[in-house]
N, C-alpha and C positions, 0 to 999 in steps of 0.2 A: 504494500500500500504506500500513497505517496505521505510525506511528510505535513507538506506545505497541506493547509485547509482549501487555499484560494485552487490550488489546484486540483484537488479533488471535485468542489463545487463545481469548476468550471464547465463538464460535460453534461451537466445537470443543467447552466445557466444556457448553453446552448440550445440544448433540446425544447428548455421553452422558451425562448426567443425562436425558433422554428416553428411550434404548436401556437403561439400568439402568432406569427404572421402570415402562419396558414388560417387560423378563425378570421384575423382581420380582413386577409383579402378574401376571403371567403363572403363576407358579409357587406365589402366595399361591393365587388361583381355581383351580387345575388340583388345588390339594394340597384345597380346601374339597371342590372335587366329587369327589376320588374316597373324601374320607372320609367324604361324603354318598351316595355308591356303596353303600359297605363299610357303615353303618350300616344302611339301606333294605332291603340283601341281609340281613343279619342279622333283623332284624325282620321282614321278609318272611318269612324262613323258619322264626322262630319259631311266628309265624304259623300256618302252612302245617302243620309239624308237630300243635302243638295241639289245630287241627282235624284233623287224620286221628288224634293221640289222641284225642280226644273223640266222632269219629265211629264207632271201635271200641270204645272202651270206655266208651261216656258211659250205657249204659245199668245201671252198675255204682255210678254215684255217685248215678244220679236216684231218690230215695226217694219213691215215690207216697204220697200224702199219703191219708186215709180220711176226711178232713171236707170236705167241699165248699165249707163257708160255710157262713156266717149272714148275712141281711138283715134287718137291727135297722130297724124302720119306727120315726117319729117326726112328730110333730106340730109344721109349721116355724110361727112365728109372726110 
């Protein structure tokens, strides 16, 4: 066995600093993806919505126009 204390400890003070910054990042990614969930679902269904508004009522905004155009001909040089 070794003499020194700090020595001994010190396999011990690694392993958890390993097991802490596996929970930590564990719980940093787990907290990004479900707030990447919850955004996705949101937008998703705004989505979703808008076109089922749009698809009932869109024919309420859409102003047909009475001019078709002009083709302005021009001489390229």
């Amino acid at each position: 066995m070794k003499n020194n204390p700090l020595e001994a400890f010190m396999p011990y003070l690694i392993i958890g600093f390993a097991i802490a910054l596996m929970v930590g990042l564990f719980f940093i990614i787990a907290n990004v993806l479900i707030w990447g969930l919850l955004i996705a679902g949101i937008l998703w269904l705004g989505v979703t919505l808008r076109q089922l508004i749009l698809a009932k009522f869109g024919h309420l905004s859409k102003k047909k126009s009475k001019h078709k155009g002009i083709i302005i001909e021009h001489d390229r040089k």
